[in-house]
C-alpha positions in Angstrom: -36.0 40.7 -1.7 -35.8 37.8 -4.0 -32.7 37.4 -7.0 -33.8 37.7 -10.4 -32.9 33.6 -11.9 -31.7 33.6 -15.3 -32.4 29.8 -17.0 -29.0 28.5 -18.5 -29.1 25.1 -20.5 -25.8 22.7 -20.0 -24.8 19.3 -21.4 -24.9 16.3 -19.4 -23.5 13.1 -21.2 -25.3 9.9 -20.4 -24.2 6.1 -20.8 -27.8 4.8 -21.0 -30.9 5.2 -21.7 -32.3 6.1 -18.2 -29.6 8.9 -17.6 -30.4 10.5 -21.0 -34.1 10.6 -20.3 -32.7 12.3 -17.0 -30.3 14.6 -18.4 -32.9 15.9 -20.7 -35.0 17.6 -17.6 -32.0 18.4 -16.1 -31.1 22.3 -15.8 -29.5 24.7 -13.8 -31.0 27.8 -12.1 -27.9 30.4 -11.9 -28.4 33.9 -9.8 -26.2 36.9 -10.4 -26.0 37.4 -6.8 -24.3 33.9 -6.2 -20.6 33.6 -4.6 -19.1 31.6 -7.7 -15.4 31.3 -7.1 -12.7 29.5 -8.6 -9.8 28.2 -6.7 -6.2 27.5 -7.6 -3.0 26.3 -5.7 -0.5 29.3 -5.9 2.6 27.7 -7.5 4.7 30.9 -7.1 4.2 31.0 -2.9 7.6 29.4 -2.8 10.4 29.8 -5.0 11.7 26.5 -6.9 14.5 26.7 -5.0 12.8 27.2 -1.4 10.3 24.0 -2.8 13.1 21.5 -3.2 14.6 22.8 0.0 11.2 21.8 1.6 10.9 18.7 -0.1 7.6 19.4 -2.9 7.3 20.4 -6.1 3.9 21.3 -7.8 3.4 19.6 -11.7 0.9 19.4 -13.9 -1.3 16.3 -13.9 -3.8 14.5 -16.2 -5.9 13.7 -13.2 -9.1 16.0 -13.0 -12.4 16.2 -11.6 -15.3 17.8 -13.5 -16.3 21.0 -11.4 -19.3 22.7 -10.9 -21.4 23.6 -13.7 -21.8 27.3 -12.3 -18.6 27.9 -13.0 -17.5 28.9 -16.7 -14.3 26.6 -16.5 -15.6 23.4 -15.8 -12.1 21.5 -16.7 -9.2 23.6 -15.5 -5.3 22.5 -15.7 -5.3 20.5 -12.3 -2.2 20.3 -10.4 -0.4 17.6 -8.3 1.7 18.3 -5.4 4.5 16.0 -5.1 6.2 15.6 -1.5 9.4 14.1 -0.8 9.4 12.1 2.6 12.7 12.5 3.5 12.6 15.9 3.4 8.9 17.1 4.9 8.7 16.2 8.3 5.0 16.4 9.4 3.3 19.1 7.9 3.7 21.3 4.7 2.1 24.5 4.3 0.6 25.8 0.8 -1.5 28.7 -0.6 -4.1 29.1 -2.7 -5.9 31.9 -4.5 -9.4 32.7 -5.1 -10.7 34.5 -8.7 -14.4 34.6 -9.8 -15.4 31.3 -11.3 -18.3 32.9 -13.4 -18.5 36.4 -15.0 -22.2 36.9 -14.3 -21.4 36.4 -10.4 -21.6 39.7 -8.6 -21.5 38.6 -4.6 -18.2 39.2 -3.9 -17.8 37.3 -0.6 -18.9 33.9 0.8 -17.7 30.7 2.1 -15.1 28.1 1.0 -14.4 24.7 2.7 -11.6 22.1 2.4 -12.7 18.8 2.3 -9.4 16.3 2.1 -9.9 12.9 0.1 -7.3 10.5 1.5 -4.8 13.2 2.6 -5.6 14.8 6.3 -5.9 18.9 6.7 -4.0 20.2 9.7 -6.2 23.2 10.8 -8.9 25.6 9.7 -10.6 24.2 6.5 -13.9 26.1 6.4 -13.1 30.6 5.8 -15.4 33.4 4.6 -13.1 35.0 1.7 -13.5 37.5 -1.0 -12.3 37.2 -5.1 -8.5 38.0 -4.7 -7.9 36.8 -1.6 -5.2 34.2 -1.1 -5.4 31.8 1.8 -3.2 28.8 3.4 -3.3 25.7 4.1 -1.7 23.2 6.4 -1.7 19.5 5.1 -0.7 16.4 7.3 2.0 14.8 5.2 1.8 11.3 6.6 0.1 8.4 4.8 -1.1 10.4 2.2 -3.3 7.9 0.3 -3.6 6.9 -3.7 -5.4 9.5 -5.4 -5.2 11.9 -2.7 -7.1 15.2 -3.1 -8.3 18.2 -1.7 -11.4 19.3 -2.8 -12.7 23.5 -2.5 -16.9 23.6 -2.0 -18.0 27.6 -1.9 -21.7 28.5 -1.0 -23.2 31.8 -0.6 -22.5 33.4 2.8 -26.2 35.4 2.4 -28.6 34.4 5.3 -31.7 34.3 2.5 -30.0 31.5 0.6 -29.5 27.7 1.0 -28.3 27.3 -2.3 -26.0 23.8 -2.9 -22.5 24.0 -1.8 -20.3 24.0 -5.6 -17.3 22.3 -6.7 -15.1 25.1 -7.5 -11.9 23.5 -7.4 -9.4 20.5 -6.2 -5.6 19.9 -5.6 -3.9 16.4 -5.7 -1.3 15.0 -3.9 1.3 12.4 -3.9 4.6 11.6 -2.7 7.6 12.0 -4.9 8.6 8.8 -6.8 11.7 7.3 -5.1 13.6 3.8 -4.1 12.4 2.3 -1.3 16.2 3.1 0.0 15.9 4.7 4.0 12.0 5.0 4.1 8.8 3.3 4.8 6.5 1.8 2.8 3.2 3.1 2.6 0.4 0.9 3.1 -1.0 1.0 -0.9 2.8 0.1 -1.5 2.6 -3.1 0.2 -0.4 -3.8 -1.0 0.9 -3.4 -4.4 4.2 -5.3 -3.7 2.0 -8.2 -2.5 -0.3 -8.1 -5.7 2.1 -8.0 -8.2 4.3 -10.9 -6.5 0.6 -13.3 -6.4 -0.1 -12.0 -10.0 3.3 -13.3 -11.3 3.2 -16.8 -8.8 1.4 -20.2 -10.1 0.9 -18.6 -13.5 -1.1 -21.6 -15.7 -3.9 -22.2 -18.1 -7.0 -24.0 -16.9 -10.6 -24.7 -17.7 -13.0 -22.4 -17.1 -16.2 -24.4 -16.0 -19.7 -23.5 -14.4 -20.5 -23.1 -10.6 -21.4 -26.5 -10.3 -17.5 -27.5 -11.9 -19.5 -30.1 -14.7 -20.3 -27.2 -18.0 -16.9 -26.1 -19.6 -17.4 -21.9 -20.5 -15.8 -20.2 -23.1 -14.0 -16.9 -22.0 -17.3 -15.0 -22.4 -18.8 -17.4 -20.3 -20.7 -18.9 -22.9 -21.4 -22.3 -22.4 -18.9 -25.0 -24.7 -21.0 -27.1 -27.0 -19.8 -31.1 -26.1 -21.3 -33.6 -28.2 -22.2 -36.8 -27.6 -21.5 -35.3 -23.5 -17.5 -35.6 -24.1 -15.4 -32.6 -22.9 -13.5 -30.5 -25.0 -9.5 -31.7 -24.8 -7.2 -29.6 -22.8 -5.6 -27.7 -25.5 -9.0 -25.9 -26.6 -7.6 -22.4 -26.1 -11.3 -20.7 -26.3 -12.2 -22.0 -22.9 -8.6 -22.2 -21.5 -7.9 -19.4 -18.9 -4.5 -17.8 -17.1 -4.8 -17.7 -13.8 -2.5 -16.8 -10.9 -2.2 -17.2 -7.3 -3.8 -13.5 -6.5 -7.1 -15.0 -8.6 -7.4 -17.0 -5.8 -6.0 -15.2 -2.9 -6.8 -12.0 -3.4 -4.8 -9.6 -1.1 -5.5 -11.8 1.8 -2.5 -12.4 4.5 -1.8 -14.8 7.2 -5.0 -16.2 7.3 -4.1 -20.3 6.7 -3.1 -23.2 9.0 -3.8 -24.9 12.2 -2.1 -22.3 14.4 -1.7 -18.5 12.6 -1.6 -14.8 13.7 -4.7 -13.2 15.6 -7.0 -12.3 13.5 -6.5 -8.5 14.4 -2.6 -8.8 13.4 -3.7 -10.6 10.0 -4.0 -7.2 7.9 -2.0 -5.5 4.9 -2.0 -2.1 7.6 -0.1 -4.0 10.7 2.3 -5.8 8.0 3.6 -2.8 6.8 3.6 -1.1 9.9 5.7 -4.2 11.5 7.6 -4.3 8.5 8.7 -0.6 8.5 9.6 -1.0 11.9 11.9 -4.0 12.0 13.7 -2.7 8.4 14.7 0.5 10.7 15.4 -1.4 13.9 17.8 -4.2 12.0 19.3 -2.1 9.6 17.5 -3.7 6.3 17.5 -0.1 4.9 18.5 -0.2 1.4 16.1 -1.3 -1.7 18.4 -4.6 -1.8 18.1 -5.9 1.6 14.7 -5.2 1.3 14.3 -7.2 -1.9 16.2 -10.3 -0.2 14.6 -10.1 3.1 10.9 -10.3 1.3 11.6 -13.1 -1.0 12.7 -14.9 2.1 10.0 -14.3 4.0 7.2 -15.0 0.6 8.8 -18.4 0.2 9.0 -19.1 4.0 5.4 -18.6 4.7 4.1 -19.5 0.9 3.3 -16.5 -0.1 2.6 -14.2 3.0 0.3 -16.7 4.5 1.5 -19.3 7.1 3.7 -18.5 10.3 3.2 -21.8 11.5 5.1 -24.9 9.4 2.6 -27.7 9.4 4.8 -30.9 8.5 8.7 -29.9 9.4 10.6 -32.8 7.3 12.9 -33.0 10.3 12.3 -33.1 13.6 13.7 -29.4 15.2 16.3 -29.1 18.1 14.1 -29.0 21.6 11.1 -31.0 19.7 8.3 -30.7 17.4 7.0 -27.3 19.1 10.1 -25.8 17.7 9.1 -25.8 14.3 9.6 -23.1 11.8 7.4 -19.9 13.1 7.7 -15.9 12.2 8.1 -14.4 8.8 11.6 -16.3 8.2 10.4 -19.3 10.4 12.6 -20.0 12.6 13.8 -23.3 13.6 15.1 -25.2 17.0 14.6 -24.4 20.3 18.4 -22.4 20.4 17.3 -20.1 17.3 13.9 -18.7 19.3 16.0 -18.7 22.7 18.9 -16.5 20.7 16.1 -14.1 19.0 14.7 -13.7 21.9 17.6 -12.2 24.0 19.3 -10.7 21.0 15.6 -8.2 20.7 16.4 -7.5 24.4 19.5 -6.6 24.8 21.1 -7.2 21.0 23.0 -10.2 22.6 25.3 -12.5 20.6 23.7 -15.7 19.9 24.8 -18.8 22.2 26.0 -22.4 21.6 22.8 -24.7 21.3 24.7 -26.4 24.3 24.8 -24.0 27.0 21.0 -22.8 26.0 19.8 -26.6 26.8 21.4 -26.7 29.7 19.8 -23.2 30.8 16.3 -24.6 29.8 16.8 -27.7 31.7 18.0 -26.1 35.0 15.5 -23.0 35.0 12.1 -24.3 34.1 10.9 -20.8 34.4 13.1 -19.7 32.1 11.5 -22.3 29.4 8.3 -21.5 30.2 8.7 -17.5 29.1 10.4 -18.7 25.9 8.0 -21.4 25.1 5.3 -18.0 25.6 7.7 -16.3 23.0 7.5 -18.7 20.4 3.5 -19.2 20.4 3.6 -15.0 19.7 6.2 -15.6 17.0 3.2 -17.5 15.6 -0.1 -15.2 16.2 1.0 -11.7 16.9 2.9 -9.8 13.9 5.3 -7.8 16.0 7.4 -10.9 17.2 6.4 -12.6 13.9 8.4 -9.9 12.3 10.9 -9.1 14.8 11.9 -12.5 15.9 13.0 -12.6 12.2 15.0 -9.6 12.1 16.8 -10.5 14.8 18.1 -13.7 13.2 18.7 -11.4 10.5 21.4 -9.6 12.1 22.4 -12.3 14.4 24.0 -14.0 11.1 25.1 -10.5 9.6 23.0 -11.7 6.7 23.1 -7.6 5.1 26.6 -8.1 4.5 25.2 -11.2 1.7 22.2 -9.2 0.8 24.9 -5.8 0.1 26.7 -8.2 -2.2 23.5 -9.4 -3.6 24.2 -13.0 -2.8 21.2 -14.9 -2.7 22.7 -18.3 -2.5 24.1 -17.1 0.9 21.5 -15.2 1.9 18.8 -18.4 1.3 21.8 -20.7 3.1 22.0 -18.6 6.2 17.8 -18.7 6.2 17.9 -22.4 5.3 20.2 -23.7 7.2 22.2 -21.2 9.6 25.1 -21.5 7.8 26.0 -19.6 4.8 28.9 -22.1 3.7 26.0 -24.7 3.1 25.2 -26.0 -0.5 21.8 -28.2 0.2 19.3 -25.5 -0.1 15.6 -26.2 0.5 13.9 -24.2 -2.5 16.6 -22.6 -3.4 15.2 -21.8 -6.9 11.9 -20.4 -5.7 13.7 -18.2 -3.2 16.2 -16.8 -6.3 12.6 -16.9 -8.8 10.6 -14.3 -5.6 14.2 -12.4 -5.4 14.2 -11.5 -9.4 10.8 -10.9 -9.7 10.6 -8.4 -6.2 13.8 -7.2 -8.5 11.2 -5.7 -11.0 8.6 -5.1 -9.0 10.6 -2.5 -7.1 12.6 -1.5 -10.0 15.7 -2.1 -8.7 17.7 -0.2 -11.9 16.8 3.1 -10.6 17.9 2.6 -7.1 20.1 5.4 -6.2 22.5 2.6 -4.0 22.3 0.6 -6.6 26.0 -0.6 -7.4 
C-alpha cells in the first residue's frame, strides 16, 4: 500500500542566477511513514573525569554542516572531539544517541550508517536502530586529518522504499592543541611548518607583468597604461606585488639538482614520517631541538629542496664525491664513514686518520660506504638518519637545550662548536626565530 506524501516548501539560497532558477523548482516530498532521525554524540557516556583520564574531551565548535532538510533542525550545536595523543593509544570508543529528527515521522526503526571524512572507523558503521537507542562507536585515533568528521546517513529500513539516504547528523574531530614536545607530527603539520617557513622566506615587491613577461598589470590584472611604450618606474605601488618563496614553490620538496632523492621519497608524507622517526631514535624530542634541528636542515638544503650540494667552495676530505648530502649535508669522507657505523651500532666517531687508512686497506669496505653516501642523497631514510646521527655524534642537544644557535650552526658548519667563521650563520639564526613562531615556542610546556 502506498504512503500518503504531504508537499512541504523549503528555502534554498542561491549565489547566481542559474541556482536560483533551480532552487525555485526545487521541493521536497516528505512521508509520515519515513525513519527521520537525529543523531547526537553522548557527552555524558564518560565522566569529565574518566575523559581526561582517557585523553578527550568533547567542546563545542563553530564548524557545522547543513543537514537534511527532512529534519526540523537543520543547524544543530555541532560538537568536536578533541583527543590527546599521548594519552589515547589506538582506538577511543564513543556513543551516540538517536531522537526523532522530524515530528511528523512515525517509522520508528531503520538504518544509520557512519561514513568517516578523514578520520578511520574501527568496526561496525552501518546498524538498524530505533528513536532512543544509544549506540557506539570505535574510531581509529591515528592520523586523524584536518577537518575530520563523521558523518550519520539514515534511510528507511521498509523493503517498498528506496527513498535517498539523509544527513541526520555529524561529529568532528581533532587532536588536542599541544607543543610539539615527545610526539609526532602529523602530516597537515608539516605541511603547515613548511608553508609558513616559504611564506615568510624571499619576501619582496616585484612587477606583475603578462604571460608573455612584456605588459605590466595592475593588481587586478588590468593592463598598465605606458605611453609613448615606456614602463612604469619601479616604485608604482599599483602594479608592485609581494611575493614569497612558497608563490613559487609551492609545497614542493626535494625535487631540484643534478642528483636528489627518488622521486617516491620526494613527498611531504615520507618527510614527516622519516622525520618523526629519527626525532625519537636521536633524542630531538623537545619543541627546541626540534626548532634547531629544522632550521638547520631549511638552510642546509635551501629550503627543503636539495640533498645534493652542487658547487662545495672547498674541496671535501676523500674528494669531490664527498660533498655535503642528507638533510644536514654532511661533509668528508670521515663524517659519512662515522654516521654510518654510529646508525649501526651507535659507535663513537673515529679520527679521520685511522678511517683513511681503513678505506685504503679494505676496498670493500669503501665500496659499501661509497653505496651509503649515494642513499644519503636519493632515499629519505638515510637522508634523514645519516643526519641524526651526526646529531648526536657531536651531543649537539646539549647546545640546542641551551638554545645556542651559534653553537648549534658551528657544530653543523664546521664540526666544531668552538668555531667563529660560520657559513650563513644569519640565515640559520633568521629560519631558527621564525620556526620560533611558527611553533609557538612561548607555550611550550619545557619551555625554560
Amino acid at each position: 500500500m502506498g504512503k500518503k506524501l504531504e508537499y512541504f516548501k523549503f528555502e534554498v539560497y542561491a549565489t547566481n542566477a542559474k541556482d536560483r532558477i533551480a532552487s525555485l523548482t526545487k521541493a521536497l516530498f516528505f512521508s509520515k511513514g519515513d525513519f527521520v532521525p537525529a543523531v547526537s554524540i553522548d557527552k555524558d557516556y564518560h565522566t569529565e573525569n574518566d575523559k581526561k583520564e582517557m585523553g578527550y574531551e568533547i567542546k563545542d565548535t563553530e564548524k557545522s554542516i547543513t543537514l537534511s532538510p527532512d529534519l526540523d533542525e537543520r543547524n544543530p550545536q555541532f560538537y568536536i572531539v578533541e583527543i590527546d595523543r599521548k594519552k589515547v593509544k589506538k582506538e577511543l570508543q564513543l556513543r551516540f544517541y538517536v531522537k526523532k529528527g522530524k515530528e511528523e515521522a512515525k517509522d520508528l526503526r531503520g538504518i544509520i550508517e557512519a561514513k568517516g571524512i578523514g578520520v578511520e572507523i574501527a568496526g561496525k558503521a552501518k546498524m538498524e536502530l530505533d528513536y532512543g537507542w544509544k549506540f557506539d562507536l570505535k574510531i581509529s585515533t591515528d592520523n586523524i586529518k584536518k577537518d575530520a568528521r563523521i558523518e550519520f546517513y539514515a534511510e528507511d529500513d521498509d523493503k517498498d522504499t528506496s527513498g535517498d539516504k539523509i544527513l541526520c547528523g555529524a561529529v568532528y574531530f581533532g587532536y588536542k592543541q599541544t607543543c610539539f614536545c615527545d610526539r609526532d607530527f602529523t602530516v597537515e603539520e608539516m605541511t603547515d611548518i613548511v608553508t609558513q617557513l616559504r611564506k615568510l622566506d624571499d619576501v619582496k615587491m616585484v612587477p606583475q607583468l603578462n604571460e608573455r613577461g612584456l605588459i605590466y598589470l595592475d593588481k587586478s590584472g588590468n593592463q598598465i597604461q605606458q605611453p609613448n611604450g615606456k614602463k612604469p618606474p619601479e616604485a608604482v605601488e599599483i602594479y608592485r606585488l609581494e611575493k614569497n618563496a612558497f608563490d613559487e614553490e609551492g609545497i614542493k620538496i626535494f625535487n631540484w639538482g643534478a642528483e636528489k632523492m627518488q622521486r617516491q621519497d620526494a613527498t611531504i608524507e615520507i618527510f614527516t614520517k622519516e622525520l618523526n622517526s629519527l626525532f625519537k631514535e636521536y633524542e630531538i624530542k623537545t619543541c627546541i631541538r626540534k626548532i634547531h634541528f629544522l632550521a638547520q636542515a631549511y638552510h642546509e638544503t635551501q629550503r627543503f629542496h636539495i640533498t645534493y650540494e652542487a658547487s662545495p667552495a672547498n674541496t671535501p676530505h676523500g674528494g669531490m664525491f664527498y660533498r655535503g648530502r642528507g638533510l644536514l649535508h654532511l661533509t668528508h669522507s670521515y663524517n659519512f664513514y662515522n654516521a654510518k657505523a654510529h646508525m649501526q651500532d651507535k659507535s663513537a666517531p673515529i679520527d679521520s686518520k685511522k678511517i683513511d687508512k681503513i678505506l685504503a686497506e679494505n676496498p670493500n669496505t669503501k665500496k659499501k660506504l661509497d653505496e651509503f653516501v649515494l642513499k644519503t642523497t636519493k632515499e629519505m631514510h638515510d637522508a634523514a638518519y645519516s643526519s641524526g646521527a651526526y646529531w648526536r655524534m657531536y651531543n649537539i642537544n646539549n647546545y640546542a637545550d641551551d638554545d645556542n644557535v651559534k653553537k648549534v650552526s658551528a657544530v653543523i658548519n664546521t664540526g666544531n662548536a668552538t668555531k667563529t667563521n660560520i657559513n650563513g650563520l644569519s640565515k640559520r639564526k633568521e629560519y631558527y626565530e621564525k620556526l620560533k613562531k611558527i611553533f609557538e615556542y612561548e607555550k611550550c610546556i619545557n619551555k625554560k
